[in-house]
C-alpha positions as a Markdown table, in Angstrom:
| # | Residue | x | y | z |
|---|---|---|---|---|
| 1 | Unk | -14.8 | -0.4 | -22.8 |
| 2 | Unk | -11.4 | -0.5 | -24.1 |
| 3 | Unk | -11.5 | 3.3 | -25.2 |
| 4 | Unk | -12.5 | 4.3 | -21.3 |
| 5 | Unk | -9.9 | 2.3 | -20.0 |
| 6 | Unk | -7.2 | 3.8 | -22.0 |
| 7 | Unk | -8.2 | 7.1 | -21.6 |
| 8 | Unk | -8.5 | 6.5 | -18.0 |
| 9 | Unk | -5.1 | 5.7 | -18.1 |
| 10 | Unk | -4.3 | 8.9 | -19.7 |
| 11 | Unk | -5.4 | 11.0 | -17.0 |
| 12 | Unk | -3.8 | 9.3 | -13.8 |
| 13 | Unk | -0.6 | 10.3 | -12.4 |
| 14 | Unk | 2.5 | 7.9 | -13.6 |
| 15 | Unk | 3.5 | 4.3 | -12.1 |
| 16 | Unk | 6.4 | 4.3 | -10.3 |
| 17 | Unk | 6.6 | 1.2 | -8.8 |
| 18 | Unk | 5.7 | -1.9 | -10.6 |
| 19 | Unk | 5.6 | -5.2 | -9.5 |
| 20 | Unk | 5.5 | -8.2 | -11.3 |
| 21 | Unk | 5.0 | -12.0 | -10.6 |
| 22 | Unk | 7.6 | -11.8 | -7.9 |
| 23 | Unk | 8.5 | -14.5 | -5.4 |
| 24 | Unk | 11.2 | -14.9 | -2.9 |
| 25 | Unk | 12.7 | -17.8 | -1.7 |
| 26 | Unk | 15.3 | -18.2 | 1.6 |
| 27 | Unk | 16.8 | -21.3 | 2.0 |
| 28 | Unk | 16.0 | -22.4 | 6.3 |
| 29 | Unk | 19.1 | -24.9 | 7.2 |
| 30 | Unk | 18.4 | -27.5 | 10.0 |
| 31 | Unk | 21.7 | -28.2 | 11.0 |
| 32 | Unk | 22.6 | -25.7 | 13.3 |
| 33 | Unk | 26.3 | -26.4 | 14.5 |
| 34 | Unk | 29.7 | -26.8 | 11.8 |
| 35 | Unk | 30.0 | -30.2 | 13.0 |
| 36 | Unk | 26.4 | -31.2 | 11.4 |
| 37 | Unk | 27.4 | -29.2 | 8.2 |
| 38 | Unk | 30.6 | -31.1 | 8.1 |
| 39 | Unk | 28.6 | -34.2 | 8.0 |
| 40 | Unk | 25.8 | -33.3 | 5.8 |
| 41 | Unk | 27.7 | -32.7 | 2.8 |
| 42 | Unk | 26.6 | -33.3 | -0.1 |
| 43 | Unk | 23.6 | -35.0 | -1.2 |
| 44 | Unk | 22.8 | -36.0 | 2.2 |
| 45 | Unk | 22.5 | -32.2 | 3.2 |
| 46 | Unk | 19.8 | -31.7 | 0.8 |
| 47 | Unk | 17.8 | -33.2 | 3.8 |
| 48 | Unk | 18.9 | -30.8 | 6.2 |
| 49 | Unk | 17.7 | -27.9 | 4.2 |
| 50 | Unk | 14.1 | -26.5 | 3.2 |
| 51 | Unk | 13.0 | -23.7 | 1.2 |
| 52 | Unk | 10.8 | -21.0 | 2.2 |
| 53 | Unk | 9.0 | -18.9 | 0.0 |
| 54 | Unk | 8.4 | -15.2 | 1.9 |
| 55 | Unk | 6.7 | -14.3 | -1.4 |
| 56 | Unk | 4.7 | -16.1 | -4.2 |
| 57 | Unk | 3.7 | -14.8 | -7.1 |
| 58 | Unk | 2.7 | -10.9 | -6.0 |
| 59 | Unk | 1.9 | -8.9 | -8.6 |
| 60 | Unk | 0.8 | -5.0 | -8.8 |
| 61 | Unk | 1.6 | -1.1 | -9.9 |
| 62 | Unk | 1.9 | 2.0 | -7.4 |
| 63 | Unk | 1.2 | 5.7 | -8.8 |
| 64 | Unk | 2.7 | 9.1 | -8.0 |
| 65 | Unk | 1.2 | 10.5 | -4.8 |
| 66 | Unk | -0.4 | 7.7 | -3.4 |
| 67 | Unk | 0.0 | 6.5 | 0.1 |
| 68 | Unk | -0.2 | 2.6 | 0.4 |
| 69 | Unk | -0.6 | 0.3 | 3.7 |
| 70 | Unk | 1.0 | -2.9 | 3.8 |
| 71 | Unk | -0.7 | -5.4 | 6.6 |
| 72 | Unk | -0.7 | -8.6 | 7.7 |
| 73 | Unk | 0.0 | -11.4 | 10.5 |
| 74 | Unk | 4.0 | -11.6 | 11.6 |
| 75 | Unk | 5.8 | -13.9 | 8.7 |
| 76 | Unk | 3.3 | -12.9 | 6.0 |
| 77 | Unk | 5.8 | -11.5 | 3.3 |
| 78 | Unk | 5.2 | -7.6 | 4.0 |
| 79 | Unk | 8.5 | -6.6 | 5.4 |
| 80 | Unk | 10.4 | -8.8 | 2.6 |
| 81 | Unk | 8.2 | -7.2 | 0.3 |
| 82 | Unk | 9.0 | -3.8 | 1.5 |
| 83 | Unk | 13.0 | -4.7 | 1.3 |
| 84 | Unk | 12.8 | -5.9 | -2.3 |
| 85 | Unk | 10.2 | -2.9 | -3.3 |
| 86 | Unk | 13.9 | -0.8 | -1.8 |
| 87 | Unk | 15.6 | -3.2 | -3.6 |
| 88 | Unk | 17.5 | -4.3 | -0.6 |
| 89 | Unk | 16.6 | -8.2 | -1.3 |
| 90 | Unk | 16.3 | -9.3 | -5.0 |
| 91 | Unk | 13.3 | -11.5 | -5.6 |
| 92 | Unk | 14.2 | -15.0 | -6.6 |
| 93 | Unk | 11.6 | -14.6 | -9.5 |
| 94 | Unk | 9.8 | -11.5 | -11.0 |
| 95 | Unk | 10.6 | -8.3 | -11.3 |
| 96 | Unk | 10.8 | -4.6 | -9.7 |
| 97 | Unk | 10.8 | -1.4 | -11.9 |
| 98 | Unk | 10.9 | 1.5 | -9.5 |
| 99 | Unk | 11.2 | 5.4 | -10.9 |
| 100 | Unk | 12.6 | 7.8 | -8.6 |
| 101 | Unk | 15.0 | 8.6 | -5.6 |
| 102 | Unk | 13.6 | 5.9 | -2.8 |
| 103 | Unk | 14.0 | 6.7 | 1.3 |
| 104 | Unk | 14.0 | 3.5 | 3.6 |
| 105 | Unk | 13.3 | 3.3 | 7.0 |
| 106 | Unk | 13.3 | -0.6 | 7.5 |
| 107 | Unk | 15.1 | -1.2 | 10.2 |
| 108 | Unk | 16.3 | 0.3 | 13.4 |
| 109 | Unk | 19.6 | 1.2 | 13.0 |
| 110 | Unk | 20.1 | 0.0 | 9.3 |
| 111 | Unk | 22.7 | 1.2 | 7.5 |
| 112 | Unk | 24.4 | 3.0 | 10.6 |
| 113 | Unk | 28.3 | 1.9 | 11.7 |
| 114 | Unk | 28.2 | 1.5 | 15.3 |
| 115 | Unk | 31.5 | 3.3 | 15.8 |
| 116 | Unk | 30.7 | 6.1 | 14.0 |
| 117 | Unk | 29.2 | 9.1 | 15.0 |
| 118 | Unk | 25.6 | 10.7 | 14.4 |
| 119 | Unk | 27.0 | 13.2 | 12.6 |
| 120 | Unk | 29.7 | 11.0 | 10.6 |
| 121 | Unk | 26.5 | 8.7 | 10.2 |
| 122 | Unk | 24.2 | 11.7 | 8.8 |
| 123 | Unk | 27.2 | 11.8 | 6.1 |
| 124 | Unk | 27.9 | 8.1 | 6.0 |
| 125 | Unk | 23.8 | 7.5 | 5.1 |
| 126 | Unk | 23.1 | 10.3 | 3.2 |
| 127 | Unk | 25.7 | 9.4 | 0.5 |
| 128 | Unk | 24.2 | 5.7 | 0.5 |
| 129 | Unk | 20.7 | 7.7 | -0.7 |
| 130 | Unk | 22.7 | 9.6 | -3.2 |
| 131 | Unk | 23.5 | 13.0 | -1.8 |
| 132 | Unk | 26.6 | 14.7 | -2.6 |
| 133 | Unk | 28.2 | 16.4 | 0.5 |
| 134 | Unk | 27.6 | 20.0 | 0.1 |
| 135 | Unk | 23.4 | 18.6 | -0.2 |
| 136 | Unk | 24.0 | 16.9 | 3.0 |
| 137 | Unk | 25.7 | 19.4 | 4.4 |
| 138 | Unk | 23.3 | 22.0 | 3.5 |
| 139 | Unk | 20.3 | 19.5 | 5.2 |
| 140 | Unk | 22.5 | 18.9 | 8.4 |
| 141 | Unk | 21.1 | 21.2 | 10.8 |
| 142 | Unk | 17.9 | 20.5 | 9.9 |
| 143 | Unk | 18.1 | 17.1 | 10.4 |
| 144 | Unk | 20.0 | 17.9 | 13.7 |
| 145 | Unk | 17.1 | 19.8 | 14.7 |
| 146 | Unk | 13.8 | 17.4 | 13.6 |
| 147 | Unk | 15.8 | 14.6 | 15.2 |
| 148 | Unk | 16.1 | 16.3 | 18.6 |
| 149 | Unk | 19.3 | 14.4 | 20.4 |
| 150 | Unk | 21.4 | 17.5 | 21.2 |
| 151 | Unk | 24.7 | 17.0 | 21.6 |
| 152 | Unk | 24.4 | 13.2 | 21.1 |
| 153 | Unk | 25.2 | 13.8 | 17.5 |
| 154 | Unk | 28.8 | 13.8 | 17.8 |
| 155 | Unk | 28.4 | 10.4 | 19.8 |
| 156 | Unk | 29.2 | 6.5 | 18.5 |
| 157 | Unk | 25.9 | 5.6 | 18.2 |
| 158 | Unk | 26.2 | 2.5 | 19.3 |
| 159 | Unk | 25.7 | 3.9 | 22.4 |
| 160 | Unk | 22.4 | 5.7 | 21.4 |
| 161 | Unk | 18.9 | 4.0 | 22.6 |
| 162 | Unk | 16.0 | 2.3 | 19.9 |
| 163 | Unk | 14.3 | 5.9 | 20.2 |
| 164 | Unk | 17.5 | 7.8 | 19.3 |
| 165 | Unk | 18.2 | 5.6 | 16.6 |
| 166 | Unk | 14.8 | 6.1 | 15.0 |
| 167 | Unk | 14.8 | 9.7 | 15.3 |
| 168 | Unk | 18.2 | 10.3 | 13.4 |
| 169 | Unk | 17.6 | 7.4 | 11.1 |
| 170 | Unk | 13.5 | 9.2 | 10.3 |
| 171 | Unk | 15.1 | 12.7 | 10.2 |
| 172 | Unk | 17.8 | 12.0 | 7.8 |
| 173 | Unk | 15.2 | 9.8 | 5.3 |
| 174 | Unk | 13.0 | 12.9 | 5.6 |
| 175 | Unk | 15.3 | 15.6 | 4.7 |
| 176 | Unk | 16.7 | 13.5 | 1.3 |
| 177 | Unk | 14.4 | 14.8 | -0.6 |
| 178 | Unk | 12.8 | 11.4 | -1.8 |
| 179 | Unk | 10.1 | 10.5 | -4.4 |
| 180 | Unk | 9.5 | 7.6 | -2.5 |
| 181 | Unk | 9.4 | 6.9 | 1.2 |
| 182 | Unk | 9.4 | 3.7 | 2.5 |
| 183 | Unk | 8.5 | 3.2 | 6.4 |
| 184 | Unk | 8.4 | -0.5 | 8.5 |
| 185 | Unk | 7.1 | -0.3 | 11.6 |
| 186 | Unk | 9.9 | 1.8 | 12.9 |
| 187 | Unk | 7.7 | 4.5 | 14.2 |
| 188 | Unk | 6.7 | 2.5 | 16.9 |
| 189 | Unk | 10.0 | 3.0 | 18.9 |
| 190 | Unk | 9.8 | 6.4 | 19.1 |
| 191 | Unk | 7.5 | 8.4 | 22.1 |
| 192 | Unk | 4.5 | 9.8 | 21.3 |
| 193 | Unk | 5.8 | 13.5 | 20.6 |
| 194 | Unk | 7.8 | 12.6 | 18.2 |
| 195 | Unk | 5.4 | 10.5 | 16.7 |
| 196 | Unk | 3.4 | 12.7 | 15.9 |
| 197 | Unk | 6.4 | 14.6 | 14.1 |
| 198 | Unk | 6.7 | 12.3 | 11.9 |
| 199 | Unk | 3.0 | 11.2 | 11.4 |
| 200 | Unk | 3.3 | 15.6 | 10.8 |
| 201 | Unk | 6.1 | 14.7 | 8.0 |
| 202 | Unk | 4.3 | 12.3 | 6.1 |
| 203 | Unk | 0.6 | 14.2 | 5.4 |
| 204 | Unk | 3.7 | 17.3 | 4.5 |
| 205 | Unk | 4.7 | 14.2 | 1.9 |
| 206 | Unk | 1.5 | 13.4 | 1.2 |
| 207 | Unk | 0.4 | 17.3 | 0.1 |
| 208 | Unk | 3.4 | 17.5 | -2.0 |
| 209 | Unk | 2.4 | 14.2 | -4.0 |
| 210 | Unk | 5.3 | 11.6 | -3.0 |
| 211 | Unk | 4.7 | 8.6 | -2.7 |
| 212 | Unk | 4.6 | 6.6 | 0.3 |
| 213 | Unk | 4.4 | 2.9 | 1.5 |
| 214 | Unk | 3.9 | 2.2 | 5.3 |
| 215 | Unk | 4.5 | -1.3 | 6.8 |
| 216 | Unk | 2.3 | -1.4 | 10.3 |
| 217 | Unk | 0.5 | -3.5 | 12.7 |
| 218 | Unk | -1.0 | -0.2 | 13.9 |
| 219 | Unk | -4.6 | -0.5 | 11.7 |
| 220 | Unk | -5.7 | 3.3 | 13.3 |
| 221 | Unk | -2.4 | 4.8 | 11.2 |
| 222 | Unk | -3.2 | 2.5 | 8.7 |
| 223 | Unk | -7.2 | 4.0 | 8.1 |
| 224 | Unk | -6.1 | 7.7 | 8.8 |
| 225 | Unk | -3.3 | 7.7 | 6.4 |
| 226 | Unk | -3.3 | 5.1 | 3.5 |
| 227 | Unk | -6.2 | 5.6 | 0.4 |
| 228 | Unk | -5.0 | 2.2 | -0.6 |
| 229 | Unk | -4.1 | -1.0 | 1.6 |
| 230 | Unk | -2.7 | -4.3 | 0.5 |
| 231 | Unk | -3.0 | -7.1 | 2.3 |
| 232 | Unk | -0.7 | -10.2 | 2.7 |
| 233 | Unk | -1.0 | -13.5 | 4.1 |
| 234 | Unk | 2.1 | -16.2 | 3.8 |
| 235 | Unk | 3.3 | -14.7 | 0.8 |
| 236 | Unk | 0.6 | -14.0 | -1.3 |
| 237 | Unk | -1.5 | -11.0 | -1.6 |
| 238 | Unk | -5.2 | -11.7 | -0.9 |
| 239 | Unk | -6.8 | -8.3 | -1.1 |
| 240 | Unk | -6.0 | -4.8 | -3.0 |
| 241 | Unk | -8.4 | -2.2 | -2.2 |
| 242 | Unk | -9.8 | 0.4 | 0.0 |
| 243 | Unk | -8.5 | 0.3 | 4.1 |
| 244 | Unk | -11.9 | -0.4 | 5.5 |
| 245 | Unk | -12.0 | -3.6 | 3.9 |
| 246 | Unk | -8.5 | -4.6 | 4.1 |
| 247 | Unk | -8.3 | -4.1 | 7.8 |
| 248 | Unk | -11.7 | -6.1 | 7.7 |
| 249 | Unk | -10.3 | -8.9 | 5.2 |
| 250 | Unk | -7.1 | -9.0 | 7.9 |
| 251 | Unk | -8.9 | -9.1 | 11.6 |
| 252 | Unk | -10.9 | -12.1 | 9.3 |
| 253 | Unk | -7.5 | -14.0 | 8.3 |
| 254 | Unk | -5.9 | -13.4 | 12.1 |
| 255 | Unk | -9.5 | -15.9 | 13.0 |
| 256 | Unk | -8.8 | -18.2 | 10.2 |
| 257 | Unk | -4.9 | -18.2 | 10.9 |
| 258 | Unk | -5.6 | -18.7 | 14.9 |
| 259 | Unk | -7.4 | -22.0 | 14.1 |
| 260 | Unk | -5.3 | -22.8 | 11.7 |
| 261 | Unk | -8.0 | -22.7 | 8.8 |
| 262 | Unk | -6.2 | -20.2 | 5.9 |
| 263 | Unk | -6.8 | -21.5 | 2.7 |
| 264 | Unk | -4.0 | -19.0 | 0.5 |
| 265 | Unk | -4.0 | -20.9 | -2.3 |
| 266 | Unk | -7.7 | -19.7 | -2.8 |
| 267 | Unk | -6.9 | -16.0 | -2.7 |
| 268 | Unk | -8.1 | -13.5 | -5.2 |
| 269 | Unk | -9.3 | -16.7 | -7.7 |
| 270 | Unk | -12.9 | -16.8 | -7.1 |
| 271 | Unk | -14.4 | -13.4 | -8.1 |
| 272 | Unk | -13.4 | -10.5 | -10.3 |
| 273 | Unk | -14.8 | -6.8 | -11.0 |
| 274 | Unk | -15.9 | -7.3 | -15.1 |
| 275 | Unk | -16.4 | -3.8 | -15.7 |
| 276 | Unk | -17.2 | -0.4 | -14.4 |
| 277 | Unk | -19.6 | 1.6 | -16.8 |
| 278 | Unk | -20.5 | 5.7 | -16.1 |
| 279 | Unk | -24.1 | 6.4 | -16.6 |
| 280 | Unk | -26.4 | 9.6 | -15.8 |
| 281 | Unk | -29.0 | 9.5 | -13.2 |
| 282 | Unk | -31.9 | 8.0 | -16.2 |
| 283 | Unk | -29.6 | 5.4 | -17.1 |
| 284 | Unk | -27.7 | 6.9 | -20.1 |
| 285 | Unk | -23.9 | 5.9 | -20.7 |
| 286 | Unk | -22.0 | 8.7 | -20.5 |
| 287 | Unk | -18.5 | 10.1 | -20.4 |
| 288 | Unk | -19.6 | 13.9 | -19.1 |
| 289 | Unk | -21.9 | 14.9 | -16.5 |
| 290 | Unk | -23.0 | 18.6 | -15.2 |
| 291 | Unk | -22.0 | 19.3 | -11.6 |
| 292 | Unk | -24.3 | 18.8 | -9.3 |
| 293 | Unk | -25.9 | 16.1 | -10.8 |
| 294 | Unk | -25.8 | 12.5 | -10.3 |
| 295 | Unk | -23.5 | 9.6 | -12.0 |
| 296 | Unk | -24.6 | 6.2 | -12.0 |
| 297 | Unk | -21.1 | 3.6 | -11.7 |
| 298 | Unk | -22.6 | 0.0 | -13.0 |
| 299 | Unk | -20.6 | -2.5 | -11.7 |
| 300 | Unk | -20.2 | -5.8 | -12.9 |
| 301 | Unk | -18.9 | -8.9 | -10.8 |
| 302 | Unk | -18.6 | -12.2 | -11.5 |
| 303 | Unk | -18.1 | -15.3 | -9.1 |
| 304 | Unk | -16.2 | -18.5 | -10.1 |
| 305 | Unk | -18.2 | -20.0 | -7.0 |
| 306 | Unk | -21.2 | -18.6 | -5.1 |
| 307 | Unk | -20.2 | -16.3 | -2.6 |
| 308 | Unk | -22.9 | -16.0 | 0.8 |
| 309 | Unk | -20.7 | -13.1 | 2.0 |
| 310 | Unk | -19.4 | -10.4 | 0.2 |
| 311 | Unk | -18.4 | -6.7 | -0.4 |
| 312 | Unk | -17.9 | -4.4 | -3.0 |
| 313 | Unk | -16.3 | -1.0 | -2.4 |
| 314 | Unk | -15.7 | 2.0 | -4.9 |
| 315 | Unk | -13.1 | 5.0 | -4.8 |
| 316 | Unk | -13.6 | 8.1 | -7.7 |
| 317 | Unk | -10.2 | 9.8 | -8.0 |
| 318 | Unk | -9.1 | 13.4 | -9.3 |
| 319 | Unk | -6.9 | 13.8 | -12.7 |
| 320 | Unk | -4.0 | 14.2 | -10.5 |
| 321 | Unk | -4.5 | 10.9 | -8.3 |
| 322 | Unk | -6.5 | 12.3 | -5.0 |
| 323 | Unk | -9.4 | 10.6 | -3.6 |
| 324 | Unk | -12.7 | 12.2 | -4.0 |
| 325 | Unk | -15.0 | 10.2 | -2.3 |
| 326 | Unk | -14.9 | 6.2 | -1.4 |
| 327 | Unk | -17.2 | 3.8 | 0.4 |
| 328 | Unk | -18.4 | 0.1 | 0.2 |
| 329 | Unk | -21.4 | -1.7 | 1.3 |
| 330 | Unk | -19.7 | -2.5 | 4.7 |
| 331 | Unk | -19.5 | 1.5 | 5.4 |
| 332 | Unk | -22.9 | 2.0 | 4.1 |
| 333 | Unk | -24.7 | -1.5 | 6.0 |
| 334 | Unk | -25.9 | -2.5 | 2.6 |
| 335 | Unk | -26.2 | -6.4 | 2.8 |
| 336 | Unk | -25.6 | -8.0 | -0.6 |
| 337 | Unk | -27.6 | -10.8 | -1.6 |
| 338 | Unk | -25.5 | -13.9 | -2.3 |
| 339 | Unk | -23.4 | -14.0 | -5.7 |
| 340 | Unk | -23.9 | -16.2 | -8.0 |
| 341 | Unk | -22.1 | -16.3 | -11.3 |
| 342 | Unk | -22.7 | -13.1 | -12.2 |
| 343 | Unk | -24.1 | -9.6 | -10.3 |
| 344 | Unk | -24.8 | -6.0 | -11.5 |
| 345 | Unk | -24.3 | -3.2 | -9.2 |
| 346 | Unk | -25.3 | 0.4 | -9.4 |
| 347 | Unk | -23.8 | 2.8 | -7.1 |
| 348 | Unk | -25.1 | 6.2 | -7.5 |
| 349 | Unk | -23.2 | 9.1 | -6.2 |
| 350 | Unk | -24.3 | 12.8 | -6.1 |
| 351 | Unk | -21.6 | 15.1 | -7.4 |
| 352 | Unk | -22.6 | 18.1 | -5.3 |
| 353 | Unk | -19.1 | 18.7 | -4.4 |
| 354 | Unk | -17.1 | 17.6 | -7.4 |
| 355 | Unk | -15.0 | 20.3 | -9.0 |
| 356 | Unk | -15.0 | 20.6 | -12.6 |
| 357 | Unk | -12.3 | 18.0 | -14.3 |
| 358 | Unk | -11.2 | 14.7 | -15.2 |
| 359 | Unk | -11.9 | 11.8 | -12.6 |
| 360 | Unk | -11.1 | 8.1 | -12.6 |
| 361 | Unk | -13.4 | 5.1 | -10.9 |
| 362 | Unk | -11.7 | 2.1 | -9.4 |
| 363 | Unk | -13.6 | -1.0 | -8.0 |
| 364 | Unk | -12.8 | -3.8 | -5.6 |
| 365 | Unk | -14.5 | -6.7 | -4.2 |
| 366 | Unk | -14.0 | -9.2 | -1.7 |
| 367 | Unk | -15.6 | -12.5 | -0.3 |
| 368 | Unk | -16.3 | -12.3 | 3.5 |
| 369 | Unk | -17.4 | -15.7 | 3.9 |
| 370 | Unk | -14.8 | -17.2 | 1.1 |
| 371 | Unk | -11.0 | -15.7 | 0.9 |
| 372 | Unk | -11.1 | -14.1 | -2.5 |
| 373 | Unk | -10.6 | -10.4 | -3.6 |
| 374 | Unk | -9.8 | -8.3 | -6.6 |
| 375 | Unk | -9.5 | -5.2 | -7.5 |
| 376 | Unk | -9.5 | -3.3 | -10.9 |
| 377 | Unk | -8.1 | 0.4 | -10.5 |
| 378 | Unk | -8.8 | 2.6 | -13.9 |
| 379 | Unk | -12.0 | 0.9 | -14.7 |
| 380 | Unk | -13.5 | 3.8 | -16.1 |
| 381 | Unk | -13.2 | 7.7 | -16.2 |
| 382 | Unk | -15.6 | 10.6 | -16.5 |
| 383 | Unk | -15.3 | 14.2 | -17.3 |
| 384 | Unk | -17.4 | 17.1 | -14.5 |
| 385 | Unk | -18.5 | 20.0 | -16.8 |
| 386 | Unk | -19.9 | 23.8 | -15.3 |
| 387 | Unk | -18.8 | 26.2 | -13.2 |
| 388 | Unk | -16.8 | 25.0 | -9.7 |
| 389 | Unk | -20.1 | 23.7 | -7.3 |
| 390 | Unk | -20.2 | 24.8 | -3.8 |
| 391 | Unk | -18.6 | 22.6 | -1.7 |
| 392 | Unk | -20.8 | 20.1 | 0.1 |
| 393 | Unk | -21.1 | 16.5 | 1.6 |
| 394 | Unk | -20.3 | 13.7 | -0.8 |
| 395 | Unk | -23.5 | 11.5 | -0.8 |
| 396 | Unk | -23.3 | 7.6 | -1.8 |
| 397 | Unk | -26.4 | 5.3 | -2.2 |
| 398 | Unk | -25.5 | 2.1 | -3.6 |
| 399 | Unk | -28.1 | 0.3 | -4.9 |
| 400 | Unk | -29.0 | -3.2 | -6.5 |
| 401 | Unk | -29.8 | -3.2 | -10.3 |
């Protein structure tokens, strides 16, 4: 299993962000006036203090050209997140390694001087992203044109409105030329043209191969755009996998969180994928398959407790990181029986439509009546031989071995 794993490796586009073990802490004081801090000196202020930890312990990798979703309740850690994946905040533990020029759109109206101009702001931010001034200068006009506020460029903007601030702020990330774009929630100031602009923007990123990471409570934008979702709750990451079941995983924490019944600690503990083998239709490992044909993807799970409720989904990727096909037994109203310590799954998936090339499985799972998830992304690779099929519907049956 080794051998597949490395060579799966081999084939997927690079990492370029990882992320590992980080935690972040801020320090919440409860004296509120200089008077109180005068008096709390010392040893005695320690009581007056209390730590917060926005993250614990989050751990995981990003590759070229994929576009990943970060959800979850207000105060779950995805916004800090985003800010130290920008390196804007440094994590109190753990580490970022990020490759590539990074965009950020994190907040409205961050890194603008309110006295300056749009134009000496277009200058003023574009330098901070690491453009000389003849490459700024040479993106001005379009940037003056996607961000469509006329002759309110050569006004302070602290006199421009939220929307005008998003759409010079979007339009100058845009034009930088970035390997990596990162977006919070600031789309939803703008109106619904220019929306749809930059919704426009980002599948024009998305065809080019960046890579992009979207913080949103909007789950619609989430679905249509991301082929990867992570989702947070209080600091910790409780599912990695396909947006189906993340936006599932997180309508199921906003019940558990209204009634005050979250149980983080428990997250992504109690089950694991084992291992991901390719067979043909009969049966027979393999690493190559004729088009047209059937593969077989065994999938082993294991469960640290019995799970009543759970999920398993399934993505195939191309050589150059592009979903092919992905489903899970939620999508496909296949009701697993209950798991107990261990569980073999065969999901067998017509390749009618595959071109020849290398492609890449990942696996997830996740307890729907338990809060536990993981996820295990090149699990196993396989190899489409013969001439290019016609194109044709991707077909999924999964079935229990």
């Amino acid at each position: 299993m080794s051998t597949v794993i490395n060579r799966a490796e081999a084939v997927r586009p690079p990492q370029v962000i990882t992320v590992n073990s980080v935690s972040k802490r801020f320090t919440v004081r409860k004296d509120t006036s200089l008077k109180e801090r005068m008096v709390t000196l010392g040893r005695a202020g320690r009581q007056h203090r209390q730590d917060f930890w926005a993250l614990n312990d989050v751990s995981f990798d990003i590759r070229a050209g994929t576009t990943i979703g970060l959800i979850g309740h207000n105060g779950s850690g995805k916004s800090t997140l985003l800010k130290v994946l920008g390196g804007i905040v440094q994590p109190t533990s753990g580490t970022v390694e990020q490759r590539g020029r990074i965009a950020a759109l994190l907040e409205l109206g961050a890194g603008f001087h309110p006295d300056l101009s749009g134009r000496e702001n277009v200058f003023l931010n574009g330098s901070v992203l690491g453009l000389s001034h003849d490459e700024i200068a040479a993106q001005f006009d379009a940037i003056q044109e996607f961000a469509g506020i006329g002759d309110f460029i050569d006004t302070q903007v602290k006199f421009y409105s939220s929307g005008m601030y998003v759409r010079l702020a979007f339009a100058i990330a845009v034009h930088t030329d970035p390997d990596i774009l990162l977006v919070d929630e600031v789309l939803a100031v703008g109106d619904e043209q220019f929306q749809q602009k930059c919704l426009d923007r980002i599948k024009e990123f998305q065809s080019e191969g960046r890579t992009i990471i979207i913080v949103s409570h909007a789950l619609d934008q989430i679905a249509s755009l991301c082929d990867r979702v992570v989702v947070m709750n209080h600091g910790s990451m409780v599912y990695d996998g396909l947006p189906a079941t993340a936006i599932e995983r997180f309508r199921e924490l906003l019940v558990e969180n209204g009634v005050g019944q979250a149980h983080t600690e428990e997250s992504s503990r109690g089950v694991a994928i084992e291992s991901v083998d390719v067979h043909d239709a009969s049966g027979v490992p393999v690493s190559e398959i004729e088009a047209g044909t059937e593969i077989r993807l065994r999938i082993r799970v294991c469960a640290v407790r019995p799970l009543e409720k759970w999920a398993l989904g399934f993505s195939i990727d191309t050589a150059g990181g592009q979903m092919a096909v992905a489903s899970n037994t939620d999508l496909l109203a296949v009701e697993l029986p209950e798991l107990v310590d261990e569980q073999t799954v065969d999901v067998v998936v017509s390749t009618d439509a595959f071109s020849p090339g290398e492609y890449v499985v990942n696996a997830n799972v996740a307890g729907l009546s338990d809060s536990t998830s993981h996820s295990l992304t090149g699990a196993a690779s396989f190899t489409i031989a013969g001439a290019a099929p016609t194109v044709g519907p991707v077909a999924a049956d999964i079935r229990i071995a």
